[in-house]
N, C-alpha and C positions, 0 to 999 in steps of 0.2 A: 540541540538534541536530535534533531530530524538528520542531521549526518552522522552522528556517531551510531543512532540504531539500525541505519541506511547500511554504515561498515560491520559494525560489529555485532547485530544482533538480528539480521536480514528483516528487518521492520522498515517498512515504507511510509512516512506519517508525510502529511500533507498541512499546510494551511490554507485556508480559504478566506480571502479579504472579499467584500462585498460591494466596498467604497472605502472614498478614502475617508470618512468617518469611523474615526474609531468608537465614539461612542455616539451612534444615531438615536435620536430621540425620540420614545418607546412609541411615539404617533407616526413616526415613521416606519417601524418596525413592518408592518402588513404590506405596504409597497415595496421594503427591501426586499422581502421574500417572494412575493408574484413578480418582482422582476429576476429573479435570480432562478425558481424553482424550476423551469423544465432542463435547466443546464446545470442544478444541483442532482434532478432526476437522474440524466442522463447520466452523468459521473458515476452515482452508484450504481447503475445496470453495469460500468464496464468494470468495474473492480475486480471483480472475481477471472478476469482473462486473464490466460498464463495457465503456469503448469503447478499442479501443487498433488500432494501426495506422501509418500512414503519413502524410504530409500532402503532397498530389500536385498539381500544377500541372494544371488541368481539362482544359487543350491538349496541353501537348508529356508532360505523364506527370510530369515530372523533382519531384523530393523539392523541398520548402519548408521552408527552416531560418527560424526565429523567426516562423514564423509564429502567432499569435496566435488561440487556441483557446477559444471562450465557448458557453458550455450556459445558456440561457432558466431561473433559479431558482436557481443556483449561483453565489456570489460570488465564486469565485476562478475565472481564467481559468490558462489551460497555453500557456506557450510552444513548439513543436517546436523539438526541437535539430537539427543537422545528418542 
């Protein structure tokens, strides 16, 4: 699923493994997380970098649906939706 919204619906989803426990036993649980939290912190401060916004007609202002979105070094382009 994380590549087909990566192509086709410009969604960036991520997994996050902790260990290789998949099911750690729930008295583990408080150690998973203080050993894991300043580098789960840090991940979500950098989220929001990048360009995001509108895609506006240069003249009358008004929104641009599909318009087709390319960065010079980046191989994948972004469609705007409506």
């Amino acid at each position: 699923m994380q590549d087909y919204n990566y192509v086709w619906a410009n969604c960036f989803e991520i997994t996050l493994e902790l260990s290789c426990c998949k099911y750690p036993p729930t008295s583990e649980l408080q150690q998973e997380w203080e050993n894991n939290r300043e580098s789960l912190l840090a991940f979500i401060e950098k989220v929001h970098i990048g360009v995001k916004g509108f895609v506006r007609d240069g003249v009358s202002g008004a929104g641009l649906e599909n318009a087709t979105i390319a960065v010079a070094g980046i191989a994948h382009n972004i469609t705007a939706g409506k």
